[in-house]
C-alpha positions as a printed Julia matrix, in Angstrom:
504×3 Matrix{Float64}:
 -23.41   32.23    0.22
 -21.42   30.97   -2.48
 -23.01   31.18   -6.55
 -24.07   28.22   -8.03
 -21.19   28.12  -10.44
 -18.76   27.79   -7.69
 -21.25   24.75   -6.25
 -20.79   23.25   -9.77
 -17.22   23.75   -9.84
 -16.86   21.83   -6.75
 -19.24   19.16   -7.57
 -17.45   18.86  -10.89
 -13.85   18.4    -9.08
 -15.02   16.08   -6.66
 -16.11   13.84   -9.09
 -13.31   13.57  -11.37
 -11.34   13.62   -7.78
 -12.72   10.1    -7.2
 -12.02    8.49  -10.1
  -8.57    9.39  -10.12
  -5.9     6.99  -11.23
  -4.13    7.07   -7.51
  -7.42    7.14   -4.96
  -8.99    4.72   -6.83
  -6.59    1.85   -7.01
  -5.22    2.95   -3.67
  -9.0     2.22   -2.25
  -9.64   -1.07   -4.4
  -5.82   -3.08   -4.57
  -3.4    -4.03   -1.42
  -1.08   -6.56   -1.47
  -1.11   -8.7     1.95
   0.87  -11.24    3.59
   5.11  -11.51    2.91
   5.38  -15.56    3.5
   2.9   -16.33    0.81
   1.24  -12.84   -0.57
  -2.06  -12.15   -1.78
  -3.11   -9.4    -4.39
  -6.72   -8.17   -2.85
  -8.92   -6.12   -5.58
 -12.0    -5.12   -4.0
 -11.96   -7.9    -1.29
 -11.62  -10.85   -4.47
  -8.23  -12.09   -2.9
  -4.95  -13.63   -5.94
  -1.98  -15.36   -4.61
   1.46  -14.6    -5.69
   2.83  -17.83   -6.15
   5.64  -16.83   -7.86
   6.35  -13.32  -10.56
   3.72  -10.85  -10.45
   3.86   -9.01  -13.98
   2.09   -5.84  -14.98
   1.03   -4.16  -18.63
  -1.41   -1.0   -19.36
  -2.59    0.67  -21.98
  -4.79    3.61  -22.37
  -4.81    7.73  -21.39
  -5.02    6.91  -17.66
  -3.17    4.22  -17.38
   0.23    6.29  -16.76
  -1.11    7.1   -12.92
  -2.79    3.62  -12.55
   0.61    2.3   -13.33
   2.4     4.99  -10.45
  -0.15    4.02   -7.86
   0.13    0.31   -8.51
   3.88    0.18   -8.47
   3.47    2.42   -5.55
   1.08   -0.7    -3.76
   2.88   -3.91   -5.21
   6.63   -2.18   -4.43
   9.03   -5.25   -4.37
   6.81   -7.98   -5.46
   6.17   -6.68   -9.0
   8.71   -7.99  -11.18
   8.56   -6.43  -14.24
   5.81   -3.97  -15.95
   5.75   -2.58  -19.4
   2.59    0.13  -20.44
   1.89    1.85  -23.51
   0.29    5.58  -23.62
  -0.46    8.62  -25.52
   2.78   10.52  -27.33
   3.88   13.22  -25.19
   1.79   11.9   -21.71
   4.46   11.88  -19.54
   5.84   15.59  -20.78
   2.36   16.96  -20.1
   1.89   15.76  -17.05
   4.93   16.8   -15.98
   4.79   20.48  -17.07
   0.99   20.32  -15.45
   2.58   19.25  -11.87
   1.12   16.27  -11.26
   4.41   14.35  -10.28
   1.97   11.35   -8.56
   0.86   10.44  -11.95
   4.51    9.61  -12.94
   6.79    6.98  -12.47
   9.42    7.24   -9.87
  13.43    7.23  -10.9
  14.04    3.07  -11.58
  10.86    2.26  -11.64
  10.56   -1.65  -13.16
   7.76   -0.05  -15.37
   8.8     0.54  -19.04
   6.47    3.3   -20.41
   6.48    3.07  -24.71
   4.62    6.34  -25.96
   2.67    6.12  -29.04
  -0.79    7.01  -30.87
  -0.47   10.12  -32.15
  -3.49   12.01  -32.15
  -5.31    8.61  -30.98
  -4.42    6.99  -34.17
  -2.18    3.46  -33.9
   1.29    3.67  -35.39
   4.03    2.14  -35.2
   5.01    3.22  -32.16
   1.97    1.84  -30.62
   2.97   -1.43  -32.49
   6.16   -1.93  -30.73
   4.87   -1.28  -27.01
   1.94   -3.58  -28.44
   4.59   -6.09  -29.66
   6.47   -5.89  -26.0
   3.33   -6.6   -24.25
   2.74   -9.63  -26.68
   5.63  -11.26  -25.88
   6.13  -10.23  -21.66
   2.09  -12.28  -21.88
   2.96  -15.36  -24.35
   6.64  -15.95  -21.79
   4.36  -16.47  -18.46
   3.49  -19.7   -16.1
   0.74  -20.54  -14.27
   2.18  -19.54  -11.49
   2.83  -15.8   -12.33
  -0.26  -13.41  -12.07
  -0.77  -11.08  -14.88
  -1.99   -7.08  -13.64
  -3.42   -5.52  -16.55
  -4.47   -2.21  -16.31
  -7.09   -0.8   -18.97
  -8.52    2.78  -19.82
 -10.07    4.68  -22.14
  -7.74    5.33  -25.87
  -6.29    1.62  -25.34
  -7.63    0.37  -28.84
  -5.51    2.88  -30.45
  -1.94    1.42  -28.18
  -2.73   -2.08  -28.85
  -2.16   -2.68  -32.77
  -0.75   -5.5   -33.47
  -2.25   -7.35  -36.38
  -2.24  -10.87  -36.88
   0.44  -11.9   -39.42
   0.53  -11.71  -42.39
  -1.31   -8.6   -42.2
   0.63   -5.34  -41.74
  -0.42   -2.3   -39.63
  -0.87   -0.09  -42.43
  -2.82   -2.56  -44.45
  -5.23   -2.99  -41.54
  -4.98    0.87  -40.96
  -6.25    1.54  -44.6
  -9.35   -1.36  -44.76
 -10.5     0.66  -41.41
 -10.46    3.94  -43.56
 -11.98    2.68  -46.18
 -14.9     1.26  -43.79
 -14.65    4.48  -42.45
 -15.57    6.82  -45.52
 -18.28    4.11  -46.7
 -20.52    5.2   -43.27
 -19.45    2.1   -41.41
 -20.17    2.56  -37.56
 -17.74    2.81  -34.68
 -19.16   -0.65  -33.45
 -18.67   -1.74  -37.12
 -14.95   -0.68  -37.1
 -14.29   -2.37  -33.95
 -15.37   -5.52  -34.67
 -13.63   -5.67  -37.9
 -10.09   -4.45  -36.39
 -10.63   -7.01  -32.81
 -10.99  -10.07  -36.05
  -7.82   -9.35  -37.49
  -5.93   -8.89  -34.13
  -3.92  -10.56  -32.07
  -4.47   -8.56  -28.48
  -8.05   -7.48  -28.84
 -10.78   -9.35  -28.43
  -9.93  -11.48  -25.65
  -6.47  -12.27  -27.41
  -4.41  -10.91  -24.46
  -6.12  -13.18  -21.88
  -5.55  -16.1   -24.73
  -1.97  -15.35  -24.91
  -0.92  -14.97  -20.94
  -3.07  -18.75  -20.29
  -2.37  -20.49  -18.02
  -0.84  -17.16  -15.89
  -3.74  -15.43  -13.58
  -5.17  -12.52  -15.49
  -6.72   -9.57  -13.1
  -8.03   -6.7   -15.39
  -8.05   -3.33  -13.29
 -10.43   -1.24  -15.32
 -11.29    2.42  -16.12
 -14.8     2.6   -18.22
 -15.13    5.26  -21.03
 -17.83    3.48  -22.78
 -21.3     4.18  -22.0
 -22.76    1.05  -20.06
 -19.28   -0.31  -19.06
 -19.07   -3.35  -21.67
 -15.93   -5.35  -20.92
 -15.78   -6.54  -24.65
 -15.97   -2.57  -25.79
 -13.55   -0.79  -23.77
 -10.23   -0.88  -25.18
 -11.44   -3.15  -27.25
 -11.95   -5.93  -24.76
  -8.42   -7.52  -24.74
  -8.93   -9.61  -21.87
 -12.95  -10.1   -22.19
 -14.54  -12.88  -24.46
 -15.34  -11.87  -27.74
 -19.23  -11.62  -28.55
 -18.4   -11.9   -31.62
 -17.12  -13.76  -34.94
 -15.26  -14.03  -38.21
 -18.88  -14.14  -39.79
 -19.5   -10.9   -38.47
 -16.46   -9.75  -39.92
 -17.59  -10.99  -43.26
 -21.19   -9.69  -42.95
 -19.73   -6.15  -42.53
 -17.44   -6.25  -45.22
 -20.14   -7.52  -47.72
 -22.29   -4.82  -46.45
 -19.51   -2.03  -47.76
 -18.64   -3.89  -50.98
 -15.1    -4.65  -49.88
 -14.94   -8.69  -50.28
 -13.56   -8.08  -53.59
 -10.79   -5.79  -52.95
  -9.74   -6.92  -49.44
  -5.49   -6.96  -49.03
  -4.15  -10.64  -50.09
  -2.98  -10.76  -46.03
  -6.61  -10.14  -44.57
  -7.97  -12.65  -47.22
  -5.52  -15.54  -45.81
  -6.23  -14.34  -41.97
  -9.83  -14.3   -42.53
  -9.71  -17.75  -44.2
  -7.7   -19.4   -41.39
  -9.75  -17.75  -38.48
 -12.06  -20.4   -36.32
 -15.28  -19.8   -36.92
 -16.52  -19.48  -33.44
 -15.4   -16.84  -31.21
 -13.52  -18.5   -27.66
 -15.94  -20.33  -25.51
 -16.19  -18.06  -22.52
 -15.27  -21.07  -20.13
 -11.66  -20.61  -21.6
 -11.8   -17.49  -19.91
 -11.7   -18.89  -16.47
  -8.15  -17.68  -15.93
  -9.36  -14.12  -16.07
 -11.11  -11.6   -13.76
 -12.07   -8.61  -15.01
 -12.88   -5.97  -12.46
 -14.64   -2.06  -13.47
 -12.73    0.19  -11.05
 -13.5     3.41  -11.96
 -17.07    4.64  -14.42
 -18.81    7.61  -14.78
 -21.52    5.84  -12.36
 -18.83    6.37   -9.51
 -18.15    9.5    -9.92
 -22.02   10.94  -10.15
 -22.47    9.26   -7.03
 -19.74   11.08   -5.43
 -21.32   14.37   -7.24
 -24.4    13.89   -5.69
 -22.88   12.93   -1.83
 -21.16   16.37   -2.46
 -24.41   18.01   -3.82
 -26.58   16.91   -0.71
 -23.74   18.09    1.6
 -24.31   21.75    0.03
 -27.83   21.67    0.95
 -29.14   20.16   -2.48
 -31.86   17.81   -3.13
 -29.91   15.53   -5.51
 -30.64   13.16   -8.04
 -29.1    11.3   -10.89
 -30.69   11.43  -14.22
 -28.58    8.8   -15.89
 -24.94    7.66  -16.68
 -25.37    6.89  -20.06
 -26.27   10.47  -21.88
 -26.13   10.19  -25.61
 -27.3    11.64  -29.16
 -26.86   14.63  -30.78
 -26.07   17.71  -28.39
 -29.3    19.98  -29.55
 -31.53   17.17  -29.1
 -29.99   16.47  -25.4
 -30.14   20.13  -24.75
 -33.69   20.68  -25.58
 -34.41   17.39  -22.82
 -32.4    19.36  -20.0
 -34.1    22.72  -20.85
 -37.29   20.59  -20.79
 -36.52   19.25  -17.44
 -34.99   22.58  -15.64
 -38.44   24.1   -16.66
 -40.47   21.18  -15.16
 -38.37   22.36  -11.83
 -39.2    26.02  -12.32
 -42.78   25.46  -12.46
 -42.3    23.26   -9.45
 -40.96   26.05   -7.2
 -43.81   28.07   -8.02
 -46.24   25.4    -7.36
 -47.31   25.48  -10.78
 -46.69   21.52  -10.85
 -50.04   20.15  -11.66
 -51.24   22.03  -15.07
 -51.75   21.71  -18.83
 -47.9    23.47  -19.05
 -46.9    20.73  -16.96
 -48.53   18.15  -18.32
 -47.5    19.42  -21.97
 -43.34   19.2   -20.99
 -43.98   15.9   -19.38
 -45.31   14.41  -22.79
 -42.67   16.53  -24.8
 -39.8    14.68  -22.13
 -41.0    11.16  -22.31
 -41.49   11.37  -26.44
 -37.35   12.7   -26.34
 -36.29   10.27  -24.03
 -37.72    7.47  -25.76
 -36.1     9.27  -29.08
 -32.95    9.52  -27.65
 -32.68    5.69  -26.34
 -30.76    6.51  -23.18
 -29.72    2.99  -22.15
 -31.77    2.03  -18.76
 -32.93    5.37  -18.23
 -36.5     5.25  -17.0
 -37.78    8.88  -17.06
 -41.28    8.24  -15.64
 -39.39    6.9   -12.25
 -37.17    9.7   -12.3
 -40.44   12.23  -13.09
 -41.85   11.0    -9.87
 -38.85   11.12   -7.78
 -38.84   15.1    -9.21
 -42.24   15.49   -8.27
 -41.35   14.37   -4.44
 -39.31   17.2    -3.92
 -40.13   20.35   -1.73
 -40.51   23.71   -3.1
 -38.28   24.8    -0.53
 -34.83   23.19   -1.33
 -32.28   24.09   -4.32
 -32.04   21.11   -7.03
 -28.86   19.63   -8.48
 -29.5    16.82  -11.54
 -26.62   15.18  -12.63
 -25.82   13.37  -15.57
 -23.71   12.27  -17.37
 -22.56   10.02  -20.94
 -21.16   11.64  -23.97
 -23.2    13.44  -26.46
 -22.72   13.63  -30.5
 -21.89   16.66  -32.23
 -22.77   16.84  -36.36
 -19.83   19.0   -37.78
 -21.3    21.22  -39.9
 -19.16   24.7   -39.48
 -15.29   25.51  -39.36
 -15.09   26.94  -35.94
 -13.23   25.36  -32.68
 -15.58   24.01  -29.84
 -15.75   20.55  -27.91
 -19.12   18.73  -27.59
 -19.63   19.79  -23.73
 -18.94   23.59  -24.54
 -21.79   23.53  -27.4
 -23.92   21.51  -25.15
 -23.78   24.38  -22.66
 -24.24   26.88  -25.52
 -27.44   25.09  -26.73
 -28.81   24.59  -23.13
 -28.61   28.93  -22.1
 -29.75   29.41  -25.43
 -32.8    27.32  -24.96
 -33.4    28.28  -22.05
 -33.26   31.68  -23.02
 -36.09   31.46  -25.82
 -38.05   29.93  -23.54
 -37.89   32.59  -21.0
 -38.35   35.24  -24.22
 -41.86   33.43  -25.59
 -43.44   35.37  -22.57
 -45.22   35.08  -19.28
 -45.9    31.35  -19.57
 -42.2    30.66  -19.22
 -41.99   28.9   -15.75
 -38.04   30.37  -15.4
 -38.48   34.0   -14.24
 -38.14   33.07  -10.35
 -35.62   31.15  -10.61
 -31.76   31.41  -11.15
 -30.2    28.34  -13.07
 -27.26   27.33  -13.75
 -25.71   24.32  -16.62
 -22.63   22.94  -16.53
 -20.94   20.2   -18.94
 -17.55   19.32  -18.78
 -15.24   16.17  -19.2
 -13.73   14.48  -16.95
 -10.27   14.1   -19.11
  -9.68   18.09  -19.05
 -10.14   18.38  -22.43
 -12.79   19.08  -25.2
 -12.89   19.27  -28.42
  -8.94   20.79  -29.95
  -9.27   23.1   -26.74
  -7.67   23.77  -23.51
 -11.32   23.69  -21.99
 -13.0    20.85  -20.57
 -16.09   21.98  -21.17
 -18.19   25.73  -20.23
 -20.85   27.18  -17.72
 -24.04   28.45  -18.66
 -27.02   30.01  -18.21
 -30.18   32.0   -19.64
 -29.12   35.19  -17.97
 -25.66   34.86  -19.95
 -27.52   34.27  -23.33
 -29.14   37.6   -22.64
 -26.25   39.47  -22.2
 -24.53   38.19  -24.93
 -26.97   39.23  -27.4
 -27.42   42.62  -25.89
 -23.36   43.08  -26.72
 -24.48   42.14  -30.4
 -22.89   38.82  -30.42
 -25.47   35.92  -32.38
 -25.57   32.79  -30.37
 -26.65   30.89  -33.07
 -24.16   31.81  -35.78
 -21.65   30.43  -33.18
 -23.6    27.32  -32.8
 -24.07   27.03  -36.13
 -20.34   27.49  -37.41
 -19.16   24.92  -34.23
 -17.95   27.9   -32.54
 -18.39   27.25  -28.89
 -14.8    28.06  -27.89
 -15.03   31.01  -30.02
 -17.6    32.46  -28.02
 -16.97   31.8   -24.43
 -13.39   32.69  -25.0
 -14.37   36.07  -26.47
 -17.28   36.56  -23.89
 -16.91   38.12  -20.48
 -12.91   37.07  -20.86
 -13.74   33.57  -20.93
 -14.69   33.6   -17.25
 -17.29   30.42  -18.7
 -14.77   28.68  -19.55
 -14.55   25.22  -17.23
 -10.12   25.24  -17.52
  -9.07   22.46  -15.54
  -5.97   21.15  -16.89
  -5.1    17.44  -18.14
  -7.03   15.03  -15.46
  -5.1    12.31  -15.67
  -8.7    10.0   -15.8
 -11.57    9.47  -18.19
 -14.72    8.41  -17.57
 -16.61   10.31  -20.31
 -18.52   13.85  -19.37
 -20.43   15.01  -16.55
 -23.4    17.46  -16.63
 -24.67   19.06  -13.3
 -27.98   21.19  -13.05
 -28.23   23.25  -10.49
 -31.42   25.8    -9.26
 -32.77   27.48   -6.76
 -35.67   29.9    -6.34
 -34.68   33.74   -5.94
C-alpha cells in the first residue's frame, strides 16, 4: 500500500499538472478553418479577418505563450510578452524546454521585474505592448494572455508622470499601512495599461483575454491588475485614499496634473464590448482535478474551499479542528459534547476568518455523511498570511504545515479525550508555483507523529515558529525528507492544502 505522503504527493502533482501553461490552452484554444479561420476558446468561436496579434504578461505567461504559438502556428503575426528577469534561464536549466519558445519564434520575450518590483525594464516591454495595441484595426484580433505577477510587467504611467515618481507615492502608501487593494487602485488611476486601459487602447481590434487566476475569487479587475476588464473604480477613489494617508499635500507636480485631467467616471462597461475575457486556469480547477485523483485512490473526497485566507495559525487551528472532527468520526464518537464543542469552535473561526463563499455548516454535513470505513482527503486551497515577526527563512505553506503537526500534536498530548490516537494523518501545503517563501521548497509535509519526534531529538517547534523558521527546521529534520521540492512550475494558481486520514 503506498503512505499517505506519497498519495499527497500525487494529488499535489496532478493538480498543478492541470493547470499547466501547455494542457490547459492546448484543451481550451484551436484555431479552425484555412479559407476564413476561426480562433475557438472554450467553444466561444473569433474570426481572423485579417492579423492575429498576441501580448502576455505575468510568471506563466512564458509557456502560455509556447503553447499558443504552438496552436496559432502561421496565422499569428506578431507577439511580444513581458516576464520575470531570468524566466527563460531557469526554465531552461530546470528542463522544461515546452515552456520555451522555439528558434524564430514571432514572439519577442522582454524580461523585467526584478524581484516582482516594476523597473524599467518592465517599462519598455510595457511600452512595446502599448504601441503593438494603439497600431491595430478592427479587423485584427488581439490574444492577450494574463497571469499571476503581471501588475509588476505592465508599468507604464500616464505622462507626465515618471515610473519612479509613481514607484515612490506607492512606497510611501506603503509604509503609512495602506492595503494591497489600496495600492492597486491608486497605481491602475495613474496608468495607462491597467485598469481596462489595454482593452481601451487595442479598440476597435477584437480583444480575447486567456487568463490564469492568482487572486482568490478570480476578479477580472484584480488579476494583473485588470488590463483588459472595466475598472470598478474611479479618480475619486484615488483621491479618497490619498486623503486618508495625508498625501494630497505633497503629491509629485506630474500626479497632481494627471489626477486633475482624469474623467471622473471610470469607462462605461458597454465600451467594453470589444473584449472577452475568459478564466482558463484557477485554483478551483485544479482542486477538482485533486479530488478526481483522490477518489481514484480509494478516498472519500471533498473540497473545503478555494479561497483559504488569514493568518496561517489561525487557519491551522481550523484544519486541526476539522481533522479531529474526522478522528472522532472513525471511532464513532460523532454525536457528543466533544463533538458538539469543535463544531461551535469551527463555525465561530470560519465566520472569523471570512472565507469568501465558504459555507461550513453544508460542508459539516457533507462530513458527517461519510462512512467510518473509507480514508478522507479535504482539500483546500487560497493563500494564507504570515505576520513576520522573527529573522529566520520559511514560506507561508511550510509554517502552515509546521503549525498544523504542532497542533495537532498538543491536542493528542492534553490526554485521552484527544479523538487522534487511531488514526494516522497526514497535512500537506504547498504552492502551485514551486516556490515559497526565499526557498527552493514549495511548501512541507506534516504530521503529529513528526512533531513528536522532533521534540524527542530536543529541537523546540515553537522557537522555529516563532523566529519564521520553517525552512530551518524541515531542512535540518530527518534530512529534509518533509520538504515538498518540486522545482519552478511554470503556473500559479495560489496554494493547495490536501488532508489526508485513515483509521489504523
Amino acid at each position: 500500500t503506498m503512505s499517505l505522503r506519497e498519495h499527497a504527493l500525487s494529488l499535489f502533482r496532478g493538480a498543478v499538472a492541470t493547470v499547466r501553461p501547455a494542457p490547459m490552452l492546448k484543451r481550451a484554444l484551436k484555431l479552425q478553418g484555412d479559407g476564413c479561420p476561426q480562433l475557438l476558446v472554450k467553444g466561444q468561436a473569433f474570426p481572423v479577418k485579417r492579423d492575429l496579434y498576441l501580448v502576455g504578461f505575468g510568471k506563466a505567461v512564458l509557456g502560455m505563450a509556447a503553447a499558443a504559438e504552438e496552436i496559432l502556428g502561421d496565422h499569428l503575426t506578431r507577439g511580444i510578452i513581458n516576464v520575470p528577469l531570468g524566466i527563460q534561464e531557469s526554465l531552461q536549466q530546470a528542463g522544461m524546454q515546452e515552456m520555451l519558445l522555439k528558434p524564430h519564434s514571432k514572439i519577442q520575450v522582454i524580461e523585467g521585474a526584478k524581484n516582482n518590483l516594476p523597473d524599467e525594464e518592465a517599462l519598455k516591454g510595457a511600452v512595446a505592448i502599448l504601441e503593438l495595441a494603439q497600431g491595430l484595426t478592427a479587423d485584427d484580433l488581439l490574444l492577450v494572455l494574463i497571469s499571476g505577477g503581471g501588475s509588476a510587467l505592465l508599468p507604464a504611467p500616464i505622462p507626465p508622470i515618471l515610473l519612479k515618481e509613481k514607484e515612490k507615492l506607492t512606497k510611501m502608501l506603503a509604509s503609512r499601512g495602506a492595503a494591497i487593494q489600496e495600492l492597486n487602485i491608486v497605481r491602475k488611476t495613474l496608468s495607462l495599461l491597467k485598469g481596462g486601459g489595454l482593452a481601451q487602447l487595442a479598440h476597435p481590434a477584437q480583444v480575447v483575454s486567456l487568463i490564469l487566476s492568482d487572486v482568490i475569487g478570480d476578479p477580472l479587475d484584480i488579476i494583473a491588475s485588470g488590463p483588459t476588464a472595466p475598472s470598478s473604480h474611479s479618480v475619486q477613489d484615488c483621491l479618497q485614499i490619498l486623503t486618508k494617508y495625508n498625501l494630497r499635500h505633497n503629491l509629485p507636480k506630474s500626479v497632481e496634473t494627471v489626477l486633475s485631467c482624469s474623467p471622473a467616471k471610470p469607462t462605461a462597461p458597454e465600451n467594453y464590448c470589444h473584449v472577452s475575457n475568459i478564466i482558463l486556469g484557477s485554483n478551483t480547477l485544479a482542486l477538482e482535478e485533486a479530488k478526481r485523483q483522490a477518489e481514484g485512490l480509494g478516498y472519500a473526497a471533498l473540497v473545503l474551499s478555494a479561497a483559504v485566507q488569514g493568518e496561517v495559525g489561525r487557519v491551522a487551528t481550523l484544519y486541526c479542528q476539522l481533522i479531529q472532527l474526522v478522528c472522532l468520526g472513525f471511532s464513532s464518537l460523532q454525536k457528543g459534547p466533544l463533538s458538539d464543542e469543535l463544531r461551535g469552535n469551527l463555525l465561530q473561526l470560519a465566520a472569523e476568518l471570512q472565507i469568501p463563499r465558504l459555507d461550513l455548516e453544508e460542508f459539516l454535513q457533507a462530513l458527517r455523511g461519510l462512512g467510518p470505513d473509507r480514508p478522507v482527503c479535504i482539500l483546500a486551497g487560497g493563500e494564507t498570511t504570515v505576520q513576520l515577526q522573527g529573522t529566520g527563512k520559511g514560506g507561508r505553506n511550510q509554517e502552515l504545515a509546521l503549525h498544523v503537526g504542532l497542533g495537532l500534536h498538543k491536542a493528542q498530548a492534553t490526554g485521552a479525550s484527544s479523538p487522534q490516537g487511531r488514526c494516522e494523518i497526514l497535512f500537506l501545503s504547498g504552492g502551485t508555483d514551486g516556490q515559497d517563501g526565499p526557498t527552493e521548497a514549495a511548501g512541507a509535509f506534516c504530521s503529529p507523529g513528526l512533531v513528536a519526534e522532533a521534540l524527542q531529538e530536543g529541537l523546540d517547534v515553537e522557537a522555529f515558529l516563532r523566529n519564521n523558521d520553517s525552512y530551518t527546521f524541515f531542512s535540518q529534520f530527518q534530512g529534509g525528507h518533509n520538504l515538498l521540492v518540486t522545482g519552478l512550475t511554470g503556473t500559479n494558481v495560489m496554494d493547495i492544502q490536501a488532508i489526508l486520514i485513515r483509521a489504523m
